[in-house]
mmCIF entry with sequence, helices, sheets and N, C-alpha, C, O atoms, coordinates in Angstrom:
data_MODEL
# 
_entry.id   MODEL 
# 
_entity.id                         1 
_entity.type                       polymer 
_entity.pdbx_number_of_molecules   1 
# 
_entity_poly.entity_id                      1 
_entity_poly.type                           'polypeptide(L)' 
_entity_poly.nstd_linkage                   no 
_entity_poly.nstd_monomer                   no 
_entity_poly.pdbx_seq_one_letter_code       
;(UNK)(UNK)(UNK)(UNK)(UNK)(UNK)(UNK)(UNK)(UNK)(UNK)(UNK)(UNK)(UNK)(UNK)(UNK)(UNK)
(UNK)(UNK)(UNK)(UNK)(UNK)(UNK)(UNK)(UNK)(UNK)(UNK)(UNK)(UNK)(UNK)(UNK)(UNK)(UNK)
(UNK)(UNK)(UNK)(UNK)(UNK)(UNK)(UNK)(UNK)(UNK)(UNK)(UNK)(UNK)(UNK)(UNK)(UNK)(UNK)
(UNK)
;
_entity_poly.pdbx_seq_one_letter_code_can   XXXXXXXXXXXXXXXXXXXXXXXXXXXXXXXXXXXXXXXXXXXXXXXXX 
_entity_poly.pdbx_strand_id                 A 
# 
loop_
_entity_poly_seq.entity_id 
_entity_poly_seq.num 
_entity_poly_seq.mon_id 
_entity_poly_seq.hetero 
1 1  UNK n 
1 2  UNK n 
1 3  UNK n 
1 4  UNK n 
1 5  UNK n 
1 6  UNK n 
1 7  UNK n 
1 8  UNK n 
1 9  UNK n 
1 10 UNK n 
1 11 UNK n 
1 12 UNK n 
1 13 UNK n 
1 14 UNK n 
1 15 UNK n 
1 16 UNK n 
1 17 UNK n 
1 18 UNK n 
1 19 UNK n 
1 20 UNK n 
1 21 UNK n 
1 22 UNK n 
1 23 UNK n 
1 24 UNK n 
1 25 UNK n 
1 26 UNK n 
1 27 UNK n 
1 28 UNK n 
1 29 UNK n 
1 30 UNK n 
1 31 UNK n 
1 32 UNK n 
1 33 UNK n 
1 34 UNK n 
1 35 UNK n 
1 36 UNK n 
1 37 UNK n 
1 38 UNK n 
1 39 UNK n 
1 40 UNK n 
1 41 UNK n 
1 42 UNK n 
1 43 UNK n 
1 44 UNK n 
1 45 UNK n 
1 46 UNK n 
1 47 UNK n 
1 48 UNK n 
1 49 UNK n 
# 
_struct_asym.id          A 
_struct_asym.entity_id   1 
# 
loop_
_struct_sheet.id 
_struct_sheet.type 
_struct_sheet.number_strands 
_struct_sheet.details 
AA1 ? 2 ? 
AA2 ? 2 ? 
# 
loop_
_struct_sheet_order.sheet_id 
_struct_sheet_order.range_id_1 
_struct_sheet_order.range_id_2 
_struct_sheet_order.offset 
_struct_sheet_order.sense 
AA1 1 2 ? anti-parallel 
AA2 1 2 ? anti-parallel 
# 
loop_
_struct_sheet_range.sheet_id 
_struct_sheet_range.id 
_struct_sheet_range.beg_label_comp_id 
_struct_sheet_range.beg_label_asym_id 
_struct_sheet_range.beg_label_seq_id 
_struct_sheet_range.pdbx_beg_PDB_ins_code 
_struct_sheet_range.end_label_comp_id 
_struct_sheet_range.end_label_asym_id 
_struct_sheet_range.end_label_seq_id 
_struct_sheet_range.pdbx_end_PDB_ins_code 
_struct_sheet_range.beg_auth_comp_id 
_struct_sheet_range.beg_auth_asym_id 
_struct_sheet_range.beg_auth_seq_id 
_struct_sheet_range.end_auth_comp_id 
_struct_sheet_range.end_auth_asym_id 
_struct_sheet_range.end_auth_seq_id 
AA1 1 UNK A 7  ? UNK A 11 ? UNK A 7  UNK A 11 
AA1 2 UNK A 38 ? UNK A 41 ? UNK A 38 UNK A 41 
AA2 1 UNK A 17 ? UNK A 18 ? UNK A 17 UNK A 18 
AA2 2 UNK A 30 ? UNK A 31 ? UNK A 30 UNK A 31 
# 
loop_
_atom_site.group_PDB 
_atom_site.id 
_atom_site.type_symbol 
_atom_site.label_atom_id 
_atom_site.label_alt_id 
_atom_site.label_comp_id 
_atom_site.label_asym_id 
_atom_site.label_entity_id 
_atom_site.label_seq_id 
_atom_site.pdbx_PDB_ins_code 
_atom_site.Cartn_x 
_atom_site.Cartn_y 
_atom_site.Cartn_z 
_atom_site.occupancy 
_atom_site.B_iso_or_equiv 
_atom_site.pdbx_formal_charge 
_atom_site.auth_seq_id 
_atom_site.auth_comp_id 
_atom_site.auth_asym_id 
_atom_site.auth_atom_id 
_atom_site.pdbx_PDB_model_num 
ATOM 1   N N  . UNK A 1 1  ? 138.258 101.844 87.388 1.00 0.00 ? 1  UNK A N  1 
ATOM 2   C CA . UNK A 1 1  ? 137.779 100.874 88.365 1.00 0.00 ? 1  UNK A CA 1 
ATOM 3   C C  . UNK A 1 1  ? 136.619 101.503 89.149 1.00 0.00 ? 1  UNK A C  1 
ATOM 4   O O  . UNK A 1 1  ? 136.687 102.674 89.523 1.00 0.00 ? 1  UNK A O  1 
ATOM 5   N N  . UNK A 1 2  ? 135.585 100.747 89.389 1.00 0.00 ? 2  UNK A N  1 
ATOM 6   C CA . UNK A 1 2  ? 134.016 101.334 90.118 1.00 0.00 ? 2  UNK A CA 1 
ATOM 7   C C  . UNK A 1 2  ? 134.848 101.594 91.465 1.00 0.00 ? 2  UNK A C  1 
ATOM 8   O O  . UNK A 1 2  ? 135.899 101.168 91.942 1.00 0.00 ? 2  UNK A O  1 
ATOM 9   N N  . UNK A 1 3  ? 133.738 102.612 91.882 1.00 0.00 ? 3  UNK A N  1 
ATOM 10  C CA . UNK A 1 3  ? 133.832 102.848 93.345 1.00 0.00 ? 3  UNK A CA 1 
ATOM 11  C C  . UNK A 1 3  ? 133.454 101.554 94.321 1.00 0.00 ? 3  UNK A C  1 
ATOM 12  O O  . UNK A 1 3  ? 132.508 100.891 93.895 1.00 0.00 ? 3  UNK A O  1 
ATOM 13  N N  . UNK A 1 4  ? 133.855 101.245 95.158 1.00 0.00 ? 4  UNK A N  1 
ATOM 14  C CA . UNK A 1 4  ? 133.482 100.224 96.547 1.00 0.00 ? 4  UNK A CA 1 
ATOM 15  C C  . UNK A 1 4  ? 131.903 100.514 96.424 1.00 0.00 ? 4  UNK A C  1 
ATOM 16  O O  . UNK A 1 4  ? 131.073 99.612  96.305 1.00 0.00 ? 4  UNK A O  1 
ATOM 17  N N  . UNK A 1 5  ? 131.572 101.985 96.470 1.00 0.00 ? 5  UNK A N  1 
ATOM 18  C CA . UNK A 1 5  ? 130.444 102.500 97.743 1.00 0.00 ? 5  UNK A CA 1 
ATOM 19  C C  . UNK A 1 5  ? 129.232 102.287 96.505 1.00 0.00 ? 5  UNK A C  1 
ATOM 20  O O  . UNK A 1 5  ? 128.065 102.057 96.820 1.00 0.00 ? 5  UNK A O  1 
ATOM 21  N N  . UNK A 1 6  ? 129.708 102.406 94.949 1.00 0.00 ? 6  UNK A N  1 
ATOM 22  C CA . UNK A 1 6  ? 128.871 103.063 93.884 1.00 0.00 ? 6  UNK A CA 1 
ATOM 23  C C  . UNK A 1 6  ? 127.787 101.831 93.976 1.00 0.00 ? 6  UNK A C  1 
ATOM 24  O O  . UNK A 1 6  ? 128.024 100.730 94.472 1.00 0.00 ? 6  UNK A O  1 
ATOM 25  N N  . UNK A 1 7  ? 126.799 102.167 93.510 1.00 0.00 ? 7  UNK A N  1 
ATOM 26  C CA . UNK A 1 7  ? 125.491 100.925 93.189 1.00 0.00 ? 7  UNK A CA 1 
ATOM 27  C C  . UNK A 1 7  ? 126.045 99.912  92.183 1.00 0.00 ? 7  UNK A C  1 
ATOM 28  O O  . UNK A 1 7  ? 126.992 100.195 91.449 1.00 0.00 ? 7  UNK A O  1 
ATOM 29  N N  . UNK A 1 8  ? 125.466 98.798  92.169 1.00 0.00 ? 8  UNK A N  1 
ATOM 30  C CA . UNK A 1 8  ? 125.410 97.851  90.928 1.00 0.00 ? 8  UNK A CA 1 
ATOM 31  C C  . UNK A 1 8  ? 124.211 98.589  90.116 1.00 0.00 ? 8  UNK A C  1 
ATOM 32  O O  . UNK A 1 8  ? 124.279 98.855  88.916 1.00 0.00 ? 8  UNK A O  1 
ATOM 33  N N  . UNK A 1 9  ? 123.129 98.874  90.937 1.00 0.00 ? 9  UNK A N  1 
ATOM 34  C CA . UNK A 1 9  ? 122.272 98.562  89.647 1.00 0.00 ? 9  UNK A CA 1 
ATOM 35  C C  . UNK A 1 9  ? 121.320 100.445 90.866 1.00 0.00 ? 9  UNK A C  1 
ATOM 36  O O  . UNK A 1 9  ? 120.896 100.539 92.017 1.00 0.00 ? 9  UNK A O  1 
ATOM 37  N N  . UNK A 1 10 ? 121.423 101.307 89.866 1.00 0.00 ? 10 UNK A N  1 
ATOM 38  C CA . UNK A 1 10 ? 120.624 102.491 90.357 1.00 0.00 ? 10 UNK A CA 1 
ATOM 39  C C  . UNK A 1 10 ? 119.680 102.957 89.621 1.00 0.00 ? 10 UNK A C  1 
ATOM 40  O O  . UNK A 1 10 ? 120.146 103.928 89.025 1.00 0.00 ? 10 UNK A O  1 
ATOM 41  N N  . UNK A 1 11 ? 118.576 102.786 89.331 1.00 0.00 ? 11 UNK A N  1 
ATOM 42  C CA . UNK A 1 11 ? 117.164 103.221 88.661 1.00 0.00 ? 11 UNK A CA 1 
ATOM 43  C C  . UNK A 1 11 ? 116.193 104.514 89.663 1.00 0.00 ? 11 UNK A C  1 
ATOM 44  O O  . UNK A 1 11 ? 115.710 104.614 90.791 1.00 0.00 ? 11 UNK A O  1 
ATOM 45  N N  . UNK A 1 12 ? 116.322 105.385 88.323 1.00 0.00 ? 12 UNK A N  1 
ATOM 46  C CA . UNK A 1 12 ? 115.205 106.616 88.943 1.00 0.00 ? 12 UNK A CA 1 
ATOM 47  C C  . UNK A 1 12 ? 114.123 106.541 87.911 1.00 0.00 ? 12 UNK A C  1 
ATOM 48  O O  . UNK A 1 12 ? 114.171 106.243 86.717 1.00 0.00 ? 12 UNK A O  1 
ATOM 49  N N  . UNK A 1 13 ? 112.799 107.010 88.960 1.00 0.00 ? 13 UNK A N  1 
ATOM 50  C CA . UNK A 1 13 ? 111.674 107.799 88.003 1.00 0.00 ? 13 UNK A CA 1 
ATOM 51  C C  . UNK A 1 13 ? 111.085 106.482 86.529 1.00 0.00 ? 13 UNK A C  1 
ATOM 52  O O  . UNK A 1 13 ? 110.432 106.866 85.559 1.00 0.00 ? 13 UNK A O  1 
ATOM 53  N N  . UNK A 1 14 ? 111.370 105.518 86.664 1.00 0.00 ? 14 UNK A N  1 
ATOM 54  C CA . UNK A 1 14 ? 111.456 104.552 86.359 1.00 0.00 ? 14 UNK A CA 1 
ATOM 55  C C  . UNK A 1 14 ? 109.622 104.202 85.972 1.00 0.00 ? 14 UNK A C  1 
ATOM 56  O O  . UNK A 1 14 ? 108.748 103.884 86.777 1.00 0.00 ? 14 UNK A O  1 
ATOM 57  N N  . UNK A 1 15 ? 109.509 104.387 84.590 1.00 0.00 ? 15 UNK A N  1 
ATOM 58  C CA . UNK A 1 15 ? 107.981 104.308 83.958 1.00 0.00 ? 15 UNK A CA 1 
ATOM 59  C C  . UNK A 1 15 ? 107.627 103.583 82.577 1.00 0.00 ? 15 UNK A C  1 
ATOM 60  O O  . UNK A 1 15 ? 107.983 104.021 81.483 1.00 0.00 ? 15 UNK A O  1 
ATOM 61  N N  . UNK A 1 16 ? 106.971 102.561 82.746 1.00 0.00 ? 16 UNK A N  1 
ATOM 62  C CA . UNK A 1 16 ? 106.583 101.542 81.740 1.00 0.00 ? 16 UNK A CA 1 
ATOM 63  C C  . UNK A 1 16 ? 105.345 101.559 81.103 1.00 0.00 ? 16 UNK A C  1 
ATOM 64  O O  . UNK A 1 16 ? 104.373 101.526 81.857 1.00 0.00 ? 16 UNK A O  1 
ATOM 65  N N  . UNK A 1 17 ? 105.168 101.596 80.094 1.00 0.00 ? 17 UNK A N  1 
ATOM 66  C CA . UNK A 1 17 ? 103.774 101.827 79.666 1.00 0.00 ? 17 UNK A CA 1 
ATOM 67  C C  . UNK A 1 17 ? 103.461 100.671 78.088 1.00 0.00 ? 17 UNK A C  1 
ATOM 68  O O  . UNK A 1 17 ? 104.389 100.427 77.317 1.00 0.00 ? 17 UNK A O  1 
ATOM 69  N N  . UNK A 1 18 ? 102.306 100.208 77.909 1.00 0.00 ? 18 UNK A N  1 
ATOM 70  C CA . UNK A 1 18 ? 102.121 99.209  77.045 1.00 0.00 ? 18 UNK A CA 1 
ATOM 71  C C  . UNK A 1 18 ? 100.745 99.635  75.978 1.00 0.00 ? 18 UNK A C  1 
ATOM 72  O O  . UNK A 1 18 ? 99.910  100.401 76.459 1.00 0.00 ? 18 UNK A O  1 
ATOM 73  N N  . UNK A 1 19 ? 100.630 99.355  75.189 1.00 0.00 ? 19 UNK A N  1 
ATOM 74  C CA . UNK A 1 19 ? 99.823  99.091  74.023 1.00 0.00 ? 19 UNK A CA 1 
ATOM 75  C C  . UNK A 1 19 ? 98.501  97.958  74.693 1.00 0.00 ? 19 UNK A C  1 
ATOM 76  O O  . UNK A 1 19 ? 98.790  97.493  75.795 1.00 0.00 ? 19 UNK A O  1 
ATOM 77  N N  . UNK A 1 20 ? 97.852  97.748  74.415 1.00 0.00 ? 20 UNK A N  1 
ATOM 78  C CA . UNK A 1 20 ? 97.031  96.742  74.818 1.00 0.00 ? 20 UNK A CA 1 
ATOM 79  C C  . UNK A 1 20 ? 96.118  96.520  73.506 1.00 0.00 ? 20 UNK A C  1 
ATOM 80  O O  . UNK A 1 20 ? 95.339  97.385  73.104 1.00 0.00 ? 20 UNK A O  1 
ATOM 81  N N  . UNK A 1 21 ? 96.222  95.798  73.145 1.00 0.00 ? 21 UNK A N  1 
ATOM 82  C CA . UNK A 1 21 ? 95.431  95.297  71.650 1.00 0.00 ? 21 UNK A CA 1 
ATOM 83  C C  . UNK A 1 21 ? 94.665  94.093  71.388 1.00 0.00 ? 21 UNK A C  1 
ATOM 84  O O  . UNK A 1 21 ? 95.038  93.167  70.667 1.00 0.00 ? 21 UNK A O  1 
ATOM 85  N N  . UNK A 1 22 ? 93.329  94.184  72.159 1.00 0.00 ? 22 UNK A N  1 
ATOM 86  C CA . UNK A 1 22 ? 92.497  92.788  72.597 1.00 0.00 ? 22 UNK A CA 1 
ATOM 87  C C  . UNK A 1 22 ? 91.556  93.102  71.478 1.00 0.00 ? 22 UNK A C  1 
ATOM 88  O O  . UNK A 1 22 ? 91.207  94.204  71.053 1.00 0.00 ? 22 UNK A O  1 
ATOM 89  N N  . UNK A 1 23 ? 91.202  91.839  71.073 1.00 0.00 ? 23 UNK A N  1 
ATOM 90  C CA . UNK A 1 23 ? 90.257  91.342  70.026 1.00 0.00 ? 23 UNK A CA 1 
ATOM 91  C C  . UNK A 1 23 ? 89.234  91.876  69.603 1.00 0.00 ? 23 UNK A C  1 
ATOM 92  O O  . UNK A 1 23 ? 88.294  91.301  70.151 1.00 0.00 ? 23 UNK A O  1 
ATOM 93  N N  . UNK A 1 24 ? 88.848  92.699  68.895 1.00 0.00 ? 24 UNK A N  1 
ATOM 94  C CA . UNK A 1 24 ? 87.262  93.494  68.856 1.00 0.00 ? 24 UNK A CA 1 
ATOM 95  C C  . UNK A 1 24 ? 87.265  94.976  69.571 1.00 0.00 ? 24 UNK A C  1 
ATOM 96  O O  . UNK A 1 24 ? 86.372  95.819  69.650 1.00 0.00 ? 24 UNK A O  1 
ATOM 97  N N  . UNK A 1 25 ? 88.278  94.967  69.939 1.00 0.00 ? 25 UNK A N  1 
ATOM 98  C CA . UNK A 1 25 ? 88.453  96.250  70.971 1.00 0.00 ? 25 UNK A CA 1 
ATOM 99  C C  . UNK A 1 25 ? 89.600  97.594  70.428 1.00 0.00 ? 25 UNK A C  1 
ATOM 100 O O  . UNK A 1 25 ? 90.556  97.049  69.877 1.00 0.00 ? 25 UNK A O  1 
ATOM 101 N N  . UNK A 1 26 ? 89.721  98.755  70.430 1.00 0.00 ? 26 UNK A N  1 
ATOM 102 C CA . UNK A 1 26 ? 90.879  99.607  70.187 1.00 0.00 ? 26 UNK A CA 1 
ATOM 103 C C  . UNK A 1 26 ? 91.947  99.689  70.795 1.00 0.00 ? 26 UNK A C  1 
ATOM 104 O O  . UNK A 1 26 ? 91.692  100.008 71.957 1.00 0.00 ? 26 UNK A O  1 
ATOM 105 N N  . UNK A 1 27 ? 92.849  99.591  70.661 1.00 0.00 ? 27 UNK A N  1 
ATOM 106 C CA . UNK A 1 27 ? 94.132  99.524  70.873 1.00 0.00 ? 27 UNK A CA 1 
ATOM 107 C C  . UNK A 1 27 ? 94.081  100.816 71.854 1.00 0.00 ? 27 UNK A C  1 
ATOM 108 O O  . UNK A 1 27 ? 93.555  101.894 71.577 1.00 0.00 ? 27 UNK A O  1 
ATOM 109 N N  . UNK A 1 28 ? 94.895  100.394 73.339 1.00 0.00 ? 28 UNK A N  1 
ATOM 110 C CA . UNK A 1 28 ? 94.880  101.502 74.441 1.00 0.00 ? 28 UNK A CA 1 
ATOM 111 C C  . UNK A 1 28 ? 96.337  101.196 75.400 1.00 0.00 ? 28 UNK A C  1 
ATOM 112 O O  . UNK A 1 28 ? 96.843  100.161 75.833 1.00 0.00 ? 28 UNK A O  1 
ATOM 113 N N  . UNK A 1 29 ? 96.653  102.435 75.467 1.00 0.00 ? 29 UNK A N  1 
ATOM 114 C CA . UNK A 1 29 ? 97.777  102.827 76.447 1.00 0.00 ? 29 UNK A CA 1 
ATOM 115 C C  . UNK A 1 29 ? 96.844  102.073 77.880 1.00 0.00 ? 29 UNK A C  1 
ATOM 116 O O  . UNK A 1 29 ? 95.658  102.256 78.154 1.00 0.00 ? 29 UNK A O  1 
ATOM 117 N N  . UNK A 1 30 ? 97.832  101.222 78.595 1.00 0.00 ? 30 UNK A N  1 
ATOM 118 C CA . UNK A 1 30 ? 98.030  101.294 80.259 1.00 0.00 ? 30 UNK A CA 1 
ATOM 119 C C  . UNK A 1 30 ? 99.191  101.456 80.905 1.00 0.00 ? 30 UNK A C  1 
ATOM 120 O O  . UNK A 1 30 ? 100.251 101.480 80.279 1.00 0.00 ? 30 UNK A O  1 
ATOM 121 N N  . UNK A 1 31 ? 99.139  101.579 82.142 1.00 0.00 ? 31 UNK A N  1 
ATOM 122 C CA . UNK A 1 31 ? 100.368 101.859 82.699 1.00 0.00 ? 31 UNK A CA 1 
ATOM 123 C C  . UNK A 1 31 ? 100.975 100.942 83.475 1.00 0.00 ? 31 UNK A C  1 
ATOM 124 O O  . UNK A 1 31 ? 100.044 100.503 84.149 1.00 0.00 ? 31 UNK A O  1 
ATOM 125 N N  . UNK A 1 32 ? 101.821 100.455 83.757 1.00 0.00 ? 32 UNK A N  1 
ATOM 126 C CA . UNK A 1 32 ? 102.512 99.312  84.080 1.00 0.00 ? 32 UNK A CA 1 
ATOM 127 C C  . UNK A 1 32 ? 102.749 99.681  85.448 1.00 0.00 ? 32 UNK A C  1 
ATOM 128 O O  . UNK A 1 32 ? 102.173 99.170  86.409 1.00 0.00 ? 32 UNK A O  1 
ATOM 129 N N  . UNK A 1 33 ? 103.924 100.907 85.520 1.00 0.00 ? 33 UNK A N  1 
ATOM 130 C CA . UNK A 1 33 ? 104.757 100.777 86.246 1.00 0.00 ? 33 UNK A CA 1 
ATOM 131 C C  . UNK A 1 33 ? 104.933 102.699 86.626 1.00 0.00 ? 33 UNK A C  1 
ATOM 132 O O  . UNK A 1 33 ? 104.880 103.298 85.552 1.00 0.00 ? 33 UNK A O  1 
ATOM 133 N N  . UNK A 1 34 ? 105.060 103.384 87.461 1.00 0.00 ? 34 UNK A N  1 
ATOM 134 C CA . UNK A 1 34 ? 105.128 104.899 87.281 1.00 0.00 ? 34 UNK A CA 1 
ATOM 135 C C  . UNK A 1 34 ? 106.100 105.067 88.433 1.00 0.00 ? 34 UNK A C  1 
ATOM 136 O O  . UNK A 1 34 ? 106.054 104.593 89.568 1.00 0.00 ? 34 UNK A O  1 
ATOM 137 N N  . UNK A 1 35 ? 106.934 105.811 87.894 1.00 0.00 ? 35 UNK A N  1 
ATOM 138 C CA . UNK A 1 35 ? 107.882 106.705 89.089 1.00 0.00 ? 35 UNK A CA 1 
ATOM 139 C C  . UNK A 1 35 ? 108.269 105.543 89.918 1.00 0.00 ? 35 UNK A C  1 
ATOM 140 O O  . UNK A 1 35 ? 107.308 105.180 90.596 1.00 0.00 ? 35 UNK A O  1 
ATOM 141 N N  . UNK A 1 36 ? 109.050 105.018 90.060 1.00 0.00 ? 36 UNK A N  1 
ATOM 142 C CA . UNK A 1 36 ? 110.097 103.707 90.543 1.00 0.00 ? 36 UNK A CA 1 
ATOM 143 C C  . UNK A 1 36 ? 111.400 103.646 90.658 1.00 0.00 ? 36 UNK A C  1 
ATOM 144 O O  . UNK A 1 36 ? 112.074 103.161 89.749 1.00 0.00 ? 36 UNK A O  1 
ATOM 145 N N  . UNK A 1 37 ? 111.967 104.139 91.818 1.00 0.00 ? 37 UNK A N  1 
ATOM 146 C CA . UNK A 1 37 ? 113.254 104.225 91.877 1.00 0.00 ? 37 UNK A CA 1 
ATOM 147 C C  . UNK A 1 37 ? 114.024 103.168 92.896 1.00 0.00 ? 37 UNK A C  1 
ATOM 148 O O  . UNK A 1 37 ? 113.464 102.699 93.886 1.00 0.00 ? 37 UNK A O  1 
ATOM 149 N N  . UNK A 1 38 ? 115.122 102.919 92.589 1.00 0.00 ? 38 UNK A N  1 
ATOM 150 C CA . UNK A 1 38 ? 115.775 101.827 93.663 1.00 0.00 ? 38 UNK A CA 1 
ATOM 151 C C  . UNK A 1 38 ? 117.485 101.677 93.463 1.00 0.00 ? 38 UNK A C  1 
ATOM 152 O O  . UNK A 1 38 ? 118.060 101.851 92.388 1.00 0.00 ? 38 UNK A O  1 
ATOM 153 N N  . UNK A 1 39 ? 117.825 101.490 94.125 1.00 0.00 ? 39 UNK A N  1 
ATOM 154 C CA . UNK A 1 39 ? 119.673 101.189 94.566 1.00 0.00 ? 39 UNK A CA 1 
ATOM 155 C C  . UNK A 1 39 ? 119.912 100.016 95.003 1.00 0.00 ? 39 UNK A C  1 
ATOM 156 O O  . UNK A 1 39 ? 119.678 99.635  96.150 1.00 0.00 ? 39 UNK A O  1 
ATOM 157 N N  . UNK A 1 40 ? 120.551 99.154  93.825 1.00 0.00 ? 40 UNK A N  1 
ATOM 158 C CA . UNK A 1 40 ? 121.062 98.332  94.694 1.00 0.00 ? 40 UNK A CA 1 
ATOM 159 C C  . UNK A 1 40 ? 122.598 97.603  94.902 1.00 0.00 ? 40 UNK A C  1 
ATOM 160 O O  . UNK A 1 40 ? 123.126 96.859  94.075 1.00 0.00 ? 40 UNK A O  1 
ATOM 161 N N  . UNK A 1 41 ? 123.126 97.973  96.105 1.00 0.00 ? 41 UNK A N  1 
ATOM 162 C CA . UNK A 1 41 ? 124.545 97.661  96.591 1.00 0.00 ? 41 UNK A CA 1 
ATOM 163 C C  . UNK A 1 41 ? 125.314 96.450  96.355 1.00 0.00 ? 41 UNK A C  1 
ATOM 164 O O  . UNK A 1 41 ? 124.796 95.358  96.588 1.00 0.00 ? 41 UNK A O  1 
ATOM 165 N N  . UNK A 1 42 ? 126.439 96.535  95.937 1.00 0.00 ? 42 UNK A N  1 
ATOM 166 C CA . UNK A 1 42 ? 126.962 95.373  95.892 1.00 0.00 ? 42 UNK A CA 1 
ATOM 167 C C  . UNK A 1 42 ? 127.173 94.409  97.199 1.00 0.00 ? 42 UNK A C  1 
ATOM 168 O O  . UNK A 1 42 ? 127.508 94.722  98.341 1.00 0.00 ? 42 UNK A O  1 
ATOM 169 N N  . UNK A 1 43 ? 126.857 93.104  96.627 1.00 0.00 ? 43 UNK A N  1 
ATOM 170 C CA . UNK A 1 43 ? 126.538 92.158  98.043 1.00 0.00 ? 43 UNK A CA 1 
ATOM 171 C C  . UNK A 1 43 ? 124.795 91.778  98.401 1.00 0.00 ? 43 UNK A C  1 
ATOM 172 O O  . UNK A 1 43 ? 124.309 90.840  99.033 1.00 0.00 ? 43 UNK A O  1 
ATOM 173 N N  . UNK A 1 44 ? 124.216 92.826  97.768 1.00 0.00 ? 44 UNK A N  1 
ATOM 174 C CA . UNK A 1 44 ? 122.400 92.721  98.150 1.00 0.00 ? 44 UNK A CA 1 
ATOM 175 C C  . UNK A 1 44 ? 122.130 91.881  97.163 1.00 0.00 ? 44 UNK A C  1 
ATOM 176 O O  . UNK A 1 44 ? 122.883 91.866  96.188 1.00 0.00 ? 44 UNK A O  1 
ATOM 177 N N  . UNK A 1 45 ? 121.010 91.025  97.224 1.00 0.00 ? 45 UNK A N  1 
ATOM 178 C CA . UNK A 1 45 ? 119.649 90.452  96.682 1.00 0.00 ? 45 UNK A CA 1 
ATOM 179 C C  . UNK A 1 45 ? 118.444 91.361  96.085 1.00 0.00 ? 45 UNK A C  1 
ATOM 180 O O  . UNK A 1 45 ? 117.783 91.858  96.998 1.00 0.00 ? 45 UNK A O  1 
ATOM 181 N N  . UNK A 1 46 ? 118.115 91.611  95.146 1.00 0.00 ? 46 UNK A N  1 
ATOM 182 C CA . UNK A 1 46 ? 116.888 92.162  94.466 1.00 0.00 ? 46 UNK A CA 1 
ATOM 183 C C  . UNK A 1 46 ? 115.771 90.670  93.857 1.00 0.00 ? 46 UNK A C  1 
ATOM 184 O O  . UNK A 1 46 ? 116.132 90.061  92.850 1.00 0.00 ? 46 UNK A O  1 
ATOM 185 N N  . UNK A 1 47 ? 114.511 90.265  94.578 1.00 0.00 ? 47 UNK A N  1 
ATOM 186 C CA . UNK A 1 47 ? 113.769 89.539  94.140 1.00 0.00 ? 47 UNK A CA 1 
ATOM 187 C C  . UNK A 1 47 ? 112.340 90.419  93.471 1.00 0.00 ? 47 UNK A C  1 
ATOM 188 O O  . UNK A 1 47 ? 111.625 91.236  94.052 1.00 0.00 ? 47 UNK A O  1 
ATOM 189 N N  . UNK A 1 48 ? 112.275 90.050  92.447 1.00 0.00 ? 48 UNK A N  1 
ATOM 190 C CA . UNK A 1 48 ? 110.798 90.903  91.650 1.00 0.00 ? 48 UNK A CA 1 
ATOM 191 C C  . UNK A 1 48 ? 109.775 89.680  90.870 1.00 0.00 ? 48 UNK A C  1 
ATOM 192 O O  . UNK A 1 48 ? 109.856 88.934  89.894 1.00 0.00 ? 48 UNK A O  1 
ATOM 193 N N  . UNK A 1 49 ? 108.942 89.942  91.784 1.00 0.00 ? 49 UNK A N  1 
ATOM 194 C CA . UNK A 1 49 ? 107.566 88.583  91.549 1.00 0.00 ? 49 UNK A CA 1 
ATOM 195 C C  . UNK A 1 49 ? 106.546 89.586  90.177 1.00 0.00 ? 49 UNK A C  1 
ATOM 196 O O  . UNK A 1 49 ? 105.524 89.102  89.690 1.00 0.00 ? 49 UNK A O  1 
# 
């Protein structure tokens, strides 16, 4: 059985990276997202636009 106190949802260091492959052009790494960490408690709201 989870702890009361433990997170629902705990993310570290958290890094996304994509391909980008536009028309006429070479295919290139960007970066999305770098080093992103977050906790979140049972009972909280997380909204991501």
């Amino acid at each position: 059985m989870p702890n009361p106190s433990s997170p629902v949802l705990d993310i570290r260091k958290l890094r996304i990276e994509a391909t980008v492959r536009a028309p006429g052009e070479k295919p290139h790494d960007i970066l999305i997202v770098d080093d992103i960490s977050l906790t979140l408690q049972k009972g909280r709201v997380l909204g991501l636009i």
